[in-house]
Each structure stands twice: as structure tokens, then as C-alpha cells.
N, CA, C and O of each residue as an XYZ file, in Angstrom:
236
protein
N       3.035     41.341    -30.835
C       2.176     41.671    -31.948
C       0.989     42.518    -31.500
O       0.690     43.490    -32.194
N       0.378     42.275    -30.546
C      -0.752     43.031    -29.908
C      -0.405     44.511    -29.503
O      -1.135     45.496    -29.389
N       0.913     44.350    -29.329
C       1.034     45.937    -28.990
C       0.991     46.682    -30.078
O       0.298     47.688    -30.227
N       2.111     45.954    -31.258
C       2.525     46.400    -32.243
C       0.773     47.570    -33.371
O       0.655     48.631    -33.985
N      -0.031     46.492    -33.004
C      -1.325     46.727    -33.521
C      -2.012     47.568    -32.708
O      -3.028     48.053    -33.206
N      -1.686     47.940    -31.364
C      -2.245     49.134    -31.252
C      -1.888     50.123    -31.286
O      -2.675     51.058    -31.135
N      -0.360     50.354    -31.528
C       0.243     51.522    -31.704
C      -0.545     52.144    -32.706
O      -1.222     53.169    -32.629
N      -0.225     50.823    -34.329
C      -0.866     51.178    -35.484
C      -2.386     51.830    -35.358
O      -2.656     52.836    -36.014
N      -3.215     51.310    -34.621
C      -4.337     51.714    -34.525
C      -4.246     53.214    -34.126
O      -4.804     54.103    -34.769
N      -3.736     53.355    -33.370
C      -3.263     54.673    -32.300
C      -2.848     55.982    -33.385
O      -3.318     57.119    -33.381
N      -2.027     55.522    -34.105
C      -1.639     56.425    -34.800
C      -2.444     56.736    -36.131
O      -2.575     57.886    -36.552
N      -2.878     55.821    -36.646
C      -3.942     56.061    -37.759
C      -4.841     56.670    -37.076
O      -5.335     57.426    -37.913
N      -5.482     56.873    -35.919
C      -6.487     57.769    -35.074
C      -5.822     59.006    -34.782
O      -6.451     60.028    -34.510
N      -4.810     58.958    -34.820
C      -3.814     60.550    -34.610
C      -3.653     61.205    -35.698
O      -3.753     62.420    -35.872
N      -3.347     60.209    -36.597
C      -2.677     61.007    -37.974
C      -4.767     61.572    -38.838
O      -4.866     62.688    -39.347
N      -5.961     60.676    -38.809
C      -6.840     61.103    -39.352
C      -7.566     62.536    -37.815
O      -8.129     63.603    -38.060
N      -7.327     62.110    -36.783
C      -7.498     63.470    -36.058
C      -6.985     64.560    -36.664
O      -7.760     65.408    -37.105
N      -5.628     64.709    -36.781
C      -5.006     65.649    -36.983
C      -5.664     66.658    -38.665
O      -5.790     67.790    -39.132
N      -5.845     65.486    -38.902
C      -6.905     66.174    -40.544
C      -7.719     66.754    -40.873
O      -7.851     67.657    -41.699
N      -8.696     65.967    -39.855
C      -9.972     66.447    -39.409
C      -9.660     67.811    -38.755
O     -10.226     68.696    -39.396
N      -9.097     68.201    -37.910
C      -8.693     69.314    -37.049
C      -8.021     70.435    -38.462
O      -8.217     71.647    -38.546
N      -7.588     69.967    -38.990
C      -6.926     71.269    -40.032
C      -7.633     71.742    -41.145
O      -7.357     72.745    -41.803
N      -8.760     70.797    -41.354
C      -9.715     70.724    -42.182
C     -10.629     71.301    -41.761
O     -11.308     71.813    -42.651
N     -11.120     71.530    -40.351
C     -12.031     71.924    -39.532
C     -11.544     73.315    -39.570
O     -12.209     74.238    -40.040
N     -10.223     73.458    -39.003
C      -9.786     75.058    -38.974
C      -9.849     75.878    -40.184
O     -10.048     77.090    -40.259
N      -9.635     74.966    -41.186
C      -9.740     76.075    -42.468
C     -10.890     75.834    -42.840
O     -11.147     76.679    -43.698
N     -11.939     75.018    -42.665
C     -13.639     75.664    -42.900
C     -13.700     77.262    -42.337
O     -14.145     78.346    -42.715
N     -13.042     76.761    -41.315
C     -13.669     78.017    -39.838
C     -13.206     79.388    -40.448
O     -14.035     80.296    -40.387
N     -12.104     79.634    -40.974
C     -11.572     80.131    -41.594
C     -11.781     81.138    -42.300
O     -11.308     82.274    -42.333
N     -13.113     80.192    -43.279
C     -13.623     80.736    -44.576
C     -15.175     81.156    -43.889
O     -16.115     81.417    -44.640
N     -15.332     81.189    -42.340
C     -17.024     81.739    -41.886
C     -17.468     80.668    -42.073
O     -18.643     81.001    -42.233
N     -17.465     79.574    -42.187
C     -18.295     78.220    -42.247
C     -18.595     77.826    -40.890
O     -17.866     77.233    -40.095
N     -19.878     78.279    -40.734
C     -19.992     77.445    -38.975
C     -20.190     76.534    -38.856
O     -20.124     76.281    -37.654
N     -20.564     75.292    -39.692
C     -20.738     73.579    -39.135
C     -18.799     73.013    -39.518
O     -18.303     71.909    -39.747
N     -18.305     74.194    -39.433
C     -16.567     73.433    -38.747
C     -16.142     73.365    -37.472
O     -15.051     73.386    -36.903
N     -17.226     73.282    -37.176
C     -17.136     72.503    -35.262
C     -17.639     71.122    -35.165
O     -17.596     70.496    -34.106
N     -18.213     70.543    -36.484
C     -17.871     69.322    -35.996
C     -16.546     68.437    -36.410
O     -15.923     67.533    -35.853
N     -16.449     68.965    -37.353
C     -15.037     68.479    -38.125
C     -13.593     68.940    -36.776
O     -12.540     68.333    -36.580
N     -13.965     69.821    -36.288
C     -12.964     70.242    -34.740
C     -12.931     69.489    -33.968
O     -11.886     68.956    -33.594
N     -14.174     69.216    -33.473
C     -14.521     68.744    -32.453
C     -13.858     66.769    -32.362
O     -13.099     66.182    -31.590
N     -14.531     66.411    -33.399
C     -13.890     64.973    -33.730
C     -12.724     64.694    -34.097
O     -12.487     63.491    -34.209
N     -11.634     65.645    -34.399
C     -10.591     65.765    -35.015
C      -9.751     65.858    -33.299
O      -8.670     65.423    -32.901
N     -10.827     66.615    -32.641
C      -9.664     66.687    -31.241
C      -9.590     65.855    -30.351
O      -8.619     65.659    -29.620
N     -10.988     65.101    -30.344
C     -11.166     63.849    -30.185
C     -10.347     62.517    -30.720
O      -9.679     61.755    -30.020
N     -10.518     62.456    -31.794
C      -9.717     61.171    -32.348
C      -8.019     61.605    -31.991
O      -7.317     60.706    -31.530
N      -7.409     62.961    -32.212
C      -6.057     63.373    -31.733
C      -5.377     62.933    -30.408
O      -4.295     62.427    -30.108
N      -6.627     63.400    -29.664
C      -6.166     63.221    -27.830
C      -6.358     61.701    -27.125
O      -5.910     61.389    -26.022
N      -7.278     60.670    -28.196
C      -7.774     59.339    -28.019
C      -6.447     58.508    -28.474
O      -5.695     57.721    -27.899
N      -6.545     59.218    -30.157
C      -4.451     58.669    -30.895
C      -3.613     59.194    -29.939
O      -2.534     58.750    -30.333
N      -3.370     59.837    -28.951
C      -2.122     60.221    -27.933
C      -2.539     59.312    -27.302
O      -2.009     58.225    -27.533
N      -3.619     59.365    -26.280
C      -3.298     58.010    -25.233
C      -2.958     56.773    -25.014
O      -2.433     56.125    -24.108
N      -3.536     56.530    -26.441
C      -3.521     55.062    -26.640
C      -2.194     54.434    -27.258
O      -1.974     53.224    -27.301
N      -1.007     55.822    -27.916
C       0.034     55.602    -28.438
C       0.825     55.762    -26.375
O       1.616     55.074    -25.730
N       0.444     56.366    -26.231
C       0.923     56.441    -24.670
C       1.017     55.047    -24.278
O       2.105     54.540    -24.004
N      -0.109     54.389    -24.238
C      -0.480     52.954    -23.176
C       0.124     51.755    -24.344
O       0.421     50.600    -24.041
N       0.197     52.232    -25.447
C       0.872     50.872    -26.927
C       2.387     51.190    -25.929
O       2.542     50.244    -25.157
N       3.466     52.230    -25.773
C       4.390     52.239    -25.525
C       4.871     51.989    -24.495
O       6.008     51.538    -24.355
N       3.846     52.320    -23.335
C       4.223     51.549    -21.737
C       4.073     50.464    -21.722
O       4.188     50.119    -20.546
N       3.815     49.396    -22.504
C       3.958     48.201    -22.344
C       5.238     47.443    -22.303
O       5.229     46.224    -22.132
């Protein structure tokens, strides 16, 4: 069960990264320069949801 729950965690941090990041790119898009933070946290929460789906599955 413990793993099971961090996958979940893992991936709800991947899947809202990934949002943030596309959401960020199409600010950027439109000349909006505060879409670096919406990037920035989006690549963050993405690369945090990979590892941690990494370390849920080596178990």
C-alpha cells in the first residue's frame, strides 16, 4: 500500500508539472514574461513526479 501511494503521489506531481509547463509555454508564447514561474515549477514538480515514480517502482 505504501508504495502504491507514492506512485499516486508521484504521478499527480507529474501529471500537474506537466500543466504548469504547457501553460507556462503558452504564456511565453503570447510575450508574457512572468511565464517563468509557471516553467520553472512545472519543471520542477515534472522531474520531482519522475523520480519519485522511479523510486515508487524500484521497490
Amino acid at each position: 500500500m505504501r508504495t502504491a501511494a507514492m506512485v499516486a503521489a508521484a504521478l499527480i506531481a507529474l501529471l500537474c508539472g506537466i500543466a504548469l509547463l504547457c501553460l507556462g509555454v503558452e504564456d511565453a508564447g503570447d510575450g508574457n514574461a512572468r511565464a517563468v514561474l509557471p516553467i520553472a515549477t512545472g519543471a520542477v514538480l515534472t522531474a520531482g513526479g519522475l523520480l519519485f515514480l522511479r523510486k515508487g517502482y524500484g521497490r
